[in-house]
N, C-alpha and C positions, 0 to 999 in steps of 0.2 A: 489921320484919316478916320474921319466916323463910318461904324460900320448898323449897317440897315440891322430892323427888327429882325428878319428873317434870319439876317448873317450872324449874326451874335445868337440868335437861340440856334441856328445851327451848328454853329463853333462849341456852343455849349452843350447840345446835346450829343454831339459827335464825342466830344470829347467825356463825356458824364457817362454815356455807352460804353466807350471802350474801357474805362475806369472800370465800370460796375462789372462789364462782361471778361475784363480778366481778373477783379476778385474769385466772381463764380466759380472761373477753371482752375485758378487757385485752389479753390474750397473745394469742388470735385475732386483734383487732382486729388488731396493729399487724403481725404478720405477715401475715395477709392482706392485710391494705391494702400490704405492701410487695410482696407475691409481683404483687400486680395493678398494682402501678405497674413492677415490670419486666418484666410482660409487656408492658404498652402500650409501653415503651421499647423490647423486642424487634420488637413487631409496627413500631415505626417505624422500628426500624432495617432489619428487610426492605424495606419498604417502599421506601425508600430504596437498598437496591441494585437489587432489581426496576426501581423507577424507571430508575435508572442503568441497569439492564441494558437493558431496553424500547430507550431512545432510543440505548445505543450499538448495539441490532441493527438498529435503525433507518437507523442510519447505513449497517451493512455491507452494508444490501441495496443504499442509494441506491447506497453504492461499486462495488459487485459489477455493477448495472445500467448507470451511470454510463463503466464498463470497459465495457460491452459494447457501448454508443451511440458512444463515444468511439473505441470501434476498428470500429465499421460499416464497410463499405466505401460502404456507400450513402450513410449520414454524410457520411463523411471527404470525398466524392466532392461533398458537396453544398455543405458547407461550405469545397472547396478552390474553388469555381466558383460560391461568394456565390448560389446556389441557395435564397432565403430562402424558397419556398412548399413545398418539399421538407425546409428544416429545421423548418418549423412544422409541418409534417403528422410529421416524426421527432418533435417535444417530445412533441406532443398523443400519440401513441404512448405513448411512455415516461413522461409525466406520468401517463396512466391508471393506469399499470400500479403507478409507485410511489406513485399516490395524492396525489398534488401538483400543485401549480398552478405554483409559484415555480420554474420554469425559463428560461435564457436564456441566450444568446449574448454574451457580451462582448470586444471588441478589444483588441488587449497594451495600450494606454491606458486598458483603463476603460469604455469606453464601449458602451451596448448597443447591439448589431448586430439583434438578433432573442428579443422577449421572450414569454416563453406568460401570463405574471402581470400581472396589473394596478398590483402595486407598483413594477414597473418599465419606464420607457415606453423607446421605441426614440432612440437619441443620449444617453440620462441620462448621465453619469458617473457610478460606483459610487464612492464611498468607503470600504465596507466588503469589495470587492474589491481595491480598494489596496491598503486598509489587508492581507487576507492575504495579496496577493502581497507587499508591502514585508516584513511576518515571517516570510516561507518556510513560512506552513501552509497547507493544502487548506481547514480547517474552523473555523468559530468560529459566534458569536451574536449577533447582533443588532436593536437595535427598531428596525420600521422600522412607521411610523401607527401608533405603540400597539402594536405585536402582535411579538413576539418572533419572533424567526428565526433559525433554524441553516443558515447557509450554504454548501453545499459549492464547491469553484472547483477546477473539474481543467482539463488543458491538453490542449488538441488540437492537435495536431504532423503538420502533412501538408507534408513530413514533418517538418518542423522547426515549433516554439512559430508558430501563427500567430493564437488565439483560446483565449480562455479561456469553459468552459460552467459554467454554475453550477446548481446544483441546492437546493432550501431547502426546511426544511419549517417550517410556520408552527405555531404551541403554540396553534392557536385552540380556541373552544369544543368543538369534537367530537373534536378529540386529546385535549385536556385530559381531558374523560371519558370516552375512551379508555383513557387512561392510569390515569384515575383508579379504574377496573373491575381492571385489573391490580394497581395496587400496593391497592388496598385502604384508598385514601384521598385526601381531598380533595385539591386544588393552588391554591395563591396565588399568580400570579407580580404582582411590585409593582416601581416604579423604586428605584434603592437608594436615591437624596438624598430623595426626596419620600414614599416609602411609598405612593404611588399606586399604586391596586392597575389594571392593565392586564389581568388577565384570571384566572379563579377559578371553580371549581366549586362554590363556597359563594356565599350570599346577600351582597351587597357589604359590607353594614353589620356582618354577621357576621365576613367577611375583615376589616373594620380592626379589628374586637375583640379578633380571634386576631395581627395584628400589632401591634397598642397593648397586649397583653398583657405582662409583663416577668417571667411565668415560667408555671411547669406549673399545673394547678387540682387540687387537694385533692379526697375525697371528699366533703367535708362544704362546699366549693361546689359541687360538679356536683347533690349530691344535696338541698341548701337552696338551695343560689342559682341555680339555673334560668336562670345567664348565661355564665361563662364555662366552657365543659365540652372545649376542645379544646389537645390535646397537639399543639406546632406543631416544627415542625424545619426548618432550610434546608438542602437538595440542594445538594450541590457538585460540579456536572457534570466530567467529565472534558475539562478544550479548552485549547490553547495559549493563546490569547487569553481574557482574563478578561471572565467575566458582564456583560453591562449592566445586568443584572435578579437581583433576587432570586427564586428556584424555593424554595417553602416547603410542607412537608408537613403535614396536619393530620389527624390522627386524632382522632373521634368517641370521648369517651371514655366516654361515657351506659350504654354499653349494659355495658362494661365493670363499669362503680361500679353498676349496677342489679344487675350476679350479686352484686358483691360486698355489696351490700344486704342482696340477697336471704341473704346467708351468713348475714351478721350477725342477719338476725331468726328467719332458723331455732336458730343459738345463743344467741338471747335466751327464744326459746319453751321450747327444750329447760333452760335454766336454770329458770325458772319453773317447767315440770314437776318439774324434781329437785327442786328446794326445796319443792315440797309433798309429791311423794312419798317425803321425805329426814325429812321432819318424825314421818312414822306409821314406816319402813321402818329409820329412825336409821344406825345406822353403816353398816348392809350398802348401801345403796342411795348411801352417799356414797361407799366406796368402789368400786361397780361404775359411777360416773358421773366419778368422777374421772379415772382411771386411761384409760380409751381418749382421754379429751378429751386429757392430759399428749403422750398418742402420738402425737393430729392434732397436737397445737401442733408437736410435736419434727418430726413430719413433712413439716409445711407450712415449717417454718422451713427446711428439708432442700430442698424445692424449690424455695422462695425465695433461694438460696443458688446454685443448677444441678444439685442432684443429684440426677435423676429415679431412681423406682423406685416400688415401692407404698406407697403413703400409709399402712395396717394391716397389721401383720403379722398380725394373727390378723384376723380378724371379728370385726366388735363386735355385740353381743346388742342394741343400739340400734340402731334405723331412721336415726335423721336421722343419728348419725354415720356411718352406713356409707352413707348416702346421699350427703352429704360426703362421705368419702371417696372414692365412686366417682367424684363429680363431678371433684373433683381428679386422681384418676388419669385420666381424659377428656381433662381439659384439657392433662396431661401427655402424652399420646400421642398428641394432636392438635400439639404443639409441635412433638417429636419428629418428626412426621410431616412435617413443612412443612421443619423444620431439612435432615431427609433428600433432602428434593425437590429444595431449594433448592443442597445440596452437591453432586446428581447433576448437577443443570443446569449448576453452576457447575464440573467437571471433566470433563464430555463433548461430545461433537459430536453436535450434536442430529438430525444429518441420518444420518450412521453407526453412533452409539453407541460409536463409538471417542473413548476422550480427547483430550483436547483441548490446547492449547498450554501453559493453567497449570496442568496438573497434570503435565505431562510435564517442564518445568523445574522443581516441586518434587520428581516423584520424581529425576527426575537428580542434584540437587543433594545429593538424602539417599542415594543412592549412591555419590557422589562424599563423599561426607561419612562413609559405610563404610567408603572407600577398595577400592570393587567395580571388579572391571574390565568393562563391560559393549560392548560393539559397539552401536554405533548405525546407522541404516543408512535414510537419505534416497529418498523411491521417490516418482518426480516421472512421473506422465500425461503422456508427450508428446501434444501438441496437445490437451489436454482442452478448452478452448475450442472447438478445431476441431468436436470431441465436440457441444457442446453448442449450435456453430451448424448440424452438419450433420442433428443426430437430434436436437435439443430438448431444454429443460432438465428434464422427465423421465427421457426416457433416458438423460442426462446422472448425475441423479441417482441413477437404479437401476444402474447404473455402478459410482459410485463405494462403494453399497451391497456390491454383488455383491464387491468389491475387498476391502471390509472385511471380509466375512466367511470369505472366502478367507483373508486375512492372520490371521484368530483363529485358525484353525486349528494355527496354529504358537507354540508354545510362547515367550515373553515379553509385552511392552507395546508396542500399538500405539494410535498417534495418528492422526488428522488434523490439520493445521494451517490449511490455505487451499487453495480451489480444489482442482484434481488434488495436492495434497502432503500426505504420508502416512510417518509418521515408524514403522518398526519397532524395538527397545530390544531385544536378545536378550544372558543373559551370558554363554551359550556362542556363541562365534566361528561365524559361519557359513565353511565352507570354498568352493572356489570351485564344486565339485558342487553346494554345497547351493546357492549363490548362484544355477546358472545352472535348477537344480527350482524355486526359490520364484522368478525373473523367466519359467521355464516355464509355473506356472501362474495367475501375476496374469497374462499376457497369452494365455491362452484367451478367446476370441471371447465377449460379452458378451449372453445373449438374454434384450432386454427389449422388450416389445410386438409381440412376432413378427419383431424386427429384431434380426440379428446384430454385434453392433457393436466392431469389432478394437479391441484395446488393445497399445500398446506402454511401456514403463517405461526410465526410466535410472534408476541406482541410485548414491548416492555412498555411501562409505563410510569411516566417523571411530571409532576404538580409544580408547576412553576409560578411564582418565585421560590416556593418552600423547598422543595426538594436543589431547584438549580438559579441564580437569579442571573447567569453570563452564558452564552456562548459556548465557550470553551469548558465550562462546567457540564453544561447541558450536555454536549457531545461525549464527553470523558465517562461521565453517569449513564449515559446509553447505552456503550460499549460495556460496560459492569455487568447492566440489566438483560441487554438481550444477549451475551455469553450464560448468564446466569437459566436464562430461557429455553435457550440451544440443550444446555448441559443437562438441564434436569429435565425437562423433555414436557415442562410445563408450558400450555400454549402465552398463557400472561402474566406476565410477572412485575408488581410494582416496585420502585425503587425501595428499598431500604435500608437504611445507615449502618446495616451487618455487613449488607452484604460490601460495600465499600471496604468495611473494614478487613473481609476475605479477602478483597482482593489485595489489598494495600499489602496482608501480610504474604499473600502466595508472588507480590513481585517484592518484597521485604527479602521471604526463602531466597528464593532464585539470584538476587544479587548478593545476600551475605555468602549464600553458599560458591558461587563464582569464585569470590573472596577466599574463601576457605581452601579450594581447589587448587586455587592460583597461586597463593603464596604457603610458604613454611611455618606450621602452625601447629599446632596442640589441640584446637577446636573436636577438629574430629578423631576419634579412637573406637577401637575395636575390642568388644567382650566377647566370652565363649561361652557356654549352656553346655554340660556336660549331657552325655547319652549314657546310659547303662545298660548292657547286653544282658538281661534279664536271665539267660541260662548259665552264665558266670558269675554274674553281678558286679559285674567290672566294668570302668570307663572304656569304652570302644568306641568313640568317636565326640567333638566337638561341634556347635554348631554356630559358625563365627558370626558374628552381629554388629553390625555398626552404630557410634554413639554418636551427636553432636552436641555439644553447649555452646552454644554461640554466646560470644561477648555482650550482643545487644539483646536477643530475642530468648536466649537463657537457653532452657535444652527445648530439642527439637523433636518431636515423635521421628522414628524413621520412617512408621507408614506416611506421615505425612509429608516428612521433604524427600522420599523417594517418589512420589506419586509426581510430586511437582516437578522433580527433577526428569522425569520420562517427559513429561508432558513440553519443559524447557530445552530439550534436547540437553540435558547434561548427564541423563545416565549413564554414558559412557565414561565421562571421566568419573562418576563417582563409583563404577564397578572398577576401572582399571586401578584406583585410589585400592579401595577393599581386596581388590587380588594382590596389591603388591605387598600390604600389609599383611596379611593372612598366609600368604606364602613365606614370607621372613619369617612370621611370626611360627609355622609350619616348619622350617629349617630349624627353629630353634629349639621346639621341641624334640625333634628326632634329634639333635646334637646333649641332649639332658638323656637320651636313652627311652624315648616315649612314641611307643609303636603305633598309637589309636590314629585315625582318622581325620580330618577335617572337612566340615559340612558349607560350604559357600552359596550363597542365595546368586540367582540369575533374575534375568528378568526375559520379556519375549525376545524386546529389543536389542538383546547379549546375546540371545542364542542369533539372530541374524548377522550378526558381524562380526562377520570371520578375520578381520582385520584385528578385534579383541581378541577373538580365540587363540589365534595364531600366537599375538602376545603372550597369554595365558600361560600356551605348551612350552615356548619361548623362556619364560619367567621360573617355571620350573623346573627345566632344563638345566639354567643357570644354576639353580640351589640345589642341584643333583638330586630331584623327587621324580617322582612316577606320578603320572593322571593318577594310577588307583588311590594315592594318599590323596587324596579330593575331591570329596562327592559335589555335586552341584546340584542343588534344591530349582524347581522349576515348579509354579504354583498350579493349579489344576484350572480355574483359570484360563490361564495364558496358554495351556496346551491347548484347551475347549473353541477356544476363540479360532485356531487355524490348526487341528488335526495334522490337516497335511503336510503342511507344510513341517511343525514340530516334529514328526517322523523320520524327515527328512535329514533335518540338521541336528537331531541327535542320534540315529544312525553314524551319520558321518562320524559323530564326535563321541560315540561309543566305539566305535571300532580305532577310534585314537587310543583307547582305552581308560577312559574315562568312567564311573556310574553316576546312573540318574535318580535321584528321588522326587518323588511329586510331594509338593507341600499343600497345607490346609486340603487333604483330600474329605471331599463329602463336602465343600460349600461350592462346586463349582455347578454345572447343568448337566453332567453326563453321569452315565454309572458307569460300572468296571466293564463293561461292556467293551470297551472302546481300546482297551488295557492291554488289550491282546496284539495291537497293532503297534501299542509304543515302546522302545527299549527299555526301560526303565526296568530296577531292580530294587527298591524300596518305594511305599508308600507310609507317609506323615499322617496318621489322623489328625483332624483338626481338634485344637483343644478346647473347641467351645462343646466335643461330643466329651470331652475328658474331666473335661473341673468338676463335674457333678456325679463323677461315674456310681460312685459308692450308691449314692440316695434314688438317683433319678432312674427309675423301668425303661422309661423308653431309651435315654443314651443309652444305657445296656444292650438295649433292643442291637438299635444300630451297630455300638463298636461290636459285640458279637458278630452279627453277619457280615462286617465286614472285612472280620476275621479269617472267619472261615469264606470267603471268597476268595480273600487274598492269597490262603491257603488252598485253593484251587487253582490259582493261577499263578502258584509257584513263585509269592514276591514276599520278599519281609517289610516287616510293621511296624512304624516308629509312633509310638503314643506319643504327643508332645504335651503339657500341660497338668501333668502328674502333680496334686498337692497332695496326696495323703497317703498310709501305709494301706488302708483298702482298696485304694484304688492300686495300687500298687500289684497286690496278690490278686485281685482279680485279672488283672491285664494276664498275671505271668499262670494264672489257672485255665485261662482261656489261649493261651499258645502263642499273644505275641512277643516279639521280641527283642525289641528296646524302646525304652522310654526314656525321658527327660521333662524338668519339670522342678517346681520351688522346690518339692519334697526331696528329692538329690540334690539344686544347685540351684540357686541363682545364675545368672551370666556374668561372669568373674573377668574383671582385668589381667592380664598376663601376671604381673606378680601373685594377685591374689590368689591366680590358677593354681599356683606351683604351689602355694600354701596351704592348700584345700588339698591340694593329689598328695602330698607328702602324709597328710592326716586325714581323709577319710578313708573308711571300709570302702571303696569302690576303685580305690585305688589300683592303676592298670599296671 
């Protein structure tokens, strides 16, 4: 049967329609469906840093606060004097403020001294305190009842390590959807072995569905199977110490597969129409329906792909497409938009608006990678703390605003990093006019809340590539520079290859000596400097010294690895080292028949820790000695710096019956003035009034009236630094009354002691 013209181009385009119109939804389909499936990936992968983000700024406040409890003076004050109603009333403080319960006091063993939380009662042992002190971290995670915790453990040093405080914050239900308001989606935390889910913003039963799941759900489940509808991801928190717990993100994909539903049946309707109006209309109406669909598909595949832009180039003369298409540019500019939020957030200082630490080591790096030579230029708030205890962390804040926007003023890149530090990047050199303009006007008076609040800056300064050509260089030399700036109280200071090398050797000291401390060793030994009681002429006291030869660094001055050592918090062990030595060593003499004395240096930090002293009395105890065989040397000094307080703890520790002498007296800030208030019953002149006594009028000048003061105020007089027989007769013409010095002894080994007392005239 022959079929009419009409009938065959009918048949034919009926059918060439339907062909062509379910390639199209074909083509939509699968591009759609992928454009939607990475955005849901996108959206969890924000998700996911947000997450991250959230709990490490979490962390920075606990730190930031944590600093600021930890250095109280009220604190420290309360905690050095086991004041537990005063540190409970400090947690309940500071637990308000960060929002937490899990705070507490724990002893260098472990054990709590003073809990604000119910998960930890007072005497517990911590285990997960151990466990981050045994790996050198402050922070990790732990379940403790089911409930996940991120533990922080900072060290309270009054003034040395004497308690560790802990701070945590717990993932319960109200963080959880806290958190979960931020990132924009659910949370699962579960055990790893078991999958027991311990806490979750979804329905439980639903949480094991989304963990018992073993991949992503399809459109054609979310949208026929009404069961498994969520995209799940595991968080991998940023912590030294590895997860106990799985952190699993789950995004809501419903609402996602319901637009994209909705796409599909708007391109199912609009097919339908064409093919009917394709049927009267024939080729014109095939062609004006093809042709914009071709451009969506090209275009959607475009930003399924990453390449934002306009979805039509022209306008289409159809509703739904351009409807489509508007929706799609929507949803592109809404990507866009969040991408941009999320970059700004992620390379600036949210408090200044000045950048921030990782974007300052990428541009460095990609200047350094120009091969630009750019000046960096370190600018550190002195006492910004002080700032922020004496006028509030307001004004603290409008501060450090005020600073920044002073500093944009000037031509380069500027940062904040932490606290008062504030990084400037300029690639013209600043000279030193310019240098002392720009510390001119960062330190103009600051007025914020009708208070004027002084600022002063140190400033180090690093030439890059010369001085740093990485990053991590550049940062490492910073900290060199502006401690160097800090310490010596100069406002600017440029790098220099010395001072690296000070520092290299002052963290060189600190760990050989650790070394030394720690193990069984020969390094360190102890000499003695005899004393001669000028109206006998006989030894009446030693003055014990400590030696080091280190294996690598060869010998060690003691002023300089005790200075370091105070500064390292190791003076303790190295005075308890020196007392137990000098005590034996003290035993042994009295057992050879030898009555004189022994002279022991302290330090301020000795006299404050009565937990050393107590050993001290403890130590002598043992070797059957009395305090009086044991003077204790206290510098003039370290009395000068805190009066009061020195009065104090050596009262106490006179009436233990101990005596005191002041050493290097006449280099400190005070006269004898002051002499009358402190126990003490010997003063040391210092030997730089001695070595030249013979020749030089004015040391005369001096050790005379300080003689005759001393002699007003009833104390004896140890000349230390005696090289000759004149100086000798003079010291003992003028009434005092023991000296030490080359001209008597060198500081003699133990054997070589006993060698000398057997044969010299001063023989005791």
């Amino acid at each position: 049967m022959q079929k009419t013209l009409s009938q065959s181009l009918f048949q034919t385009l009926f059918l060439g329609i339907v062909i062509a119109s379910l390639l199209i939804i074909g083509a939509v389909w699968k591009s759609a469906n992928s454009f939607v499936v990475e955005n849901i990936d996108q959206d969890i992968a924000l998700a996911e840093k947000v997450f991250d983000k959230v709990v490490d700024d979490r962390q920075e406040v606990i730190r930031n606060v944590s600093n600021v409890l930890s250095r109280s003076f009220d604190f420290r004050r309360a905690v050095g004097t086991e004041d537990l109603p005063s540190i409970n009333a400090a947690f309940t403080s500071y637990a308000n403020r960060l929002n937490t319960d899990i705070i507490a006091l724990v002893s260098l063993d472990h054990t709590v001294v003073v809990s604000h939380s119910s998960l930890f009662e007072e005497g517990q042992q911590l285990e997960s305190t151990l466990k981050l002190a045994a790996k050198g971290v402050d922070s990790g995670f732990f379940v403790v009842n089911n409930q996940l915790l991120q533990l922080n453990l900072y060290r309270v040093e009054i003034p040395t390590l004497r308690y560790y405080m802990i701070i945590g914050v717990e993932f319960d239900q109200e963080l959880l959807y806290e958190l979960k308001s931020l990132v924009d989606a659910d949370i699962i935390i579960s055990e790893i072995s078991t999958a027991n889910i311990l806490n979750t913003t979804l329905d439980n039963e639903i949480a094991r569905d989304v963990l018992a799941s073993k991949g992503d759900p399809s459109w054609l489940e979310v949208t026929f199977g009404n069961e498994h509808k969520y995209f799940a991801r595991t968080v991998n928190l940023s912590s030294e110490i590895s997860l106990p717990v799985n952190i699993t993100l789950a995004v809501d994909t419903s609402v996602s597969f319901d637009a994209f539903t909705s796409i599909q049946i708007t391109i199912l309707a609009f097919t339908v129409i064409a093919i009917l109006i394709a049927l009267a209309l024939s080729m014109l109406l095939s062609r004006n329906v093809s042709k914009p669909v071709s451009n969506l598909v090209a275009a959607v595949n475009k930003v399924a792909s990453g390449t934002y832009g306009a979805t039509l180039d022209n306008p289409s003369k159809l509703k739904e497409i351009s409807e489509l298409a508007n929706a799609v540019d929507s949803m592109q500019a809404s990507i866009k938009s969040r991408e941009k939020h999320i970059r700004y957030q992620a390379q600036h200082d949210v408090l200044t608006g000045l950048y921030n630490r990782n974007y300052v080591e990428d541009y460095f790096e990609n200047q350094m990678a120009e091969n630009n030579n750019v000046q960096v230029i370190a600018i550190t708030v002195l006492g910004f703390r002080t700032i922020n205890d004496l006028y509030g962390y307001s004004n603290g804040d409008n501060t450090l605003k005020t600073l920044a926007v002073r500093l944009q003023r000037w031509p380069g890149v500027s940062a904040r990093l932490a606290g008062g530090e504030i990084l400037y990047i300029t690639h013209e050199a600043l000279n030193n006019d310019q240098l002392e303009t720009l510390k001119h006007i960062l330190e103009q008076p600051v007025e914020s809340n009708l208070i004027a609040i002084p600022v002063k800056v140190a400033m180090a300064i690093i030439n890059c590539p010369l001085d740093a050509s990485s990053s991590e260089e550049l940062f490492r030399k910073m900290n060199i520079v502006t401690d160097e700036a800090i310490h010596t109280g100069d406002w600017c200071v440029n790098y220099r290859p010395e001072l690296e090398d000070k520092y290299t050797r002052r963290l060189s000291i600190t760990t050989e000596l650790k070394r030394a401390l720690a193990s069984q060793q020969d390094e360190l030994s102890m000499v003695y400097q005899p004393k001669v009681d000028l109206a006998s002429m006989k030894v009446s006291s030693m003055e014990a010294l400590i030696r080091w030869n280190n294996s690598l660094l060869g010998f060690v001055p003691p002023d300089e690895f005790i200075t370091i050592a105070e500064q390292a918090g190791l003076i303790e062990q190295v005075t308890t080292w020196v007392m137990q030595q000098t005590i034996t060593d003290l035993a042994y003499f009295r057992e050879k028949g030898y009555d004189f004395t022994v002279a022991m240096n302290l330090s301020t930090q000795d006299i404050q820790n009565k937990v050393l002293l107590n050993k001290l009395v403890a130590k002598l105890n043992e070797k059957g000695l009395s305090p009086e065989a044991l003077e204790l040397e206290i510098t003039e000094s370290d009395l000068v710096a805190d009066a009061t307080l020195a009065i104090e703890n050596l009262s106490e520790l006179t009436a233990r019956g101990f005596h005191f002498a002041i050493d290097d007296f006449g280099t400190g800030y005070s006269s004898l003035a002051y002499l009358k208030n402190l126990p003490v019953k010997t003063i040391k002149i210092d030997k730089s009034f001695i070595l030249s006594l013979a020749s030089d009028d004015n040391d005369q000048q001096i050790v005379h009236t300080v003689l005759r003061l001393a002699n007003a105020f009833n104390l004896k007089v140890v000349a230390e630094g005696v090289e000759d027989q004149a100086s000798l007769e003079i010291l003992r013409e003028w009434g005092c009354d023991v000296v030490q010095g080359y001209f008597i002894s060198r500081p003699l080994k133990l054997s070589d002691l006993e060698t000398w007392l057997q044969n010299t005239p001063y023989g005791a």
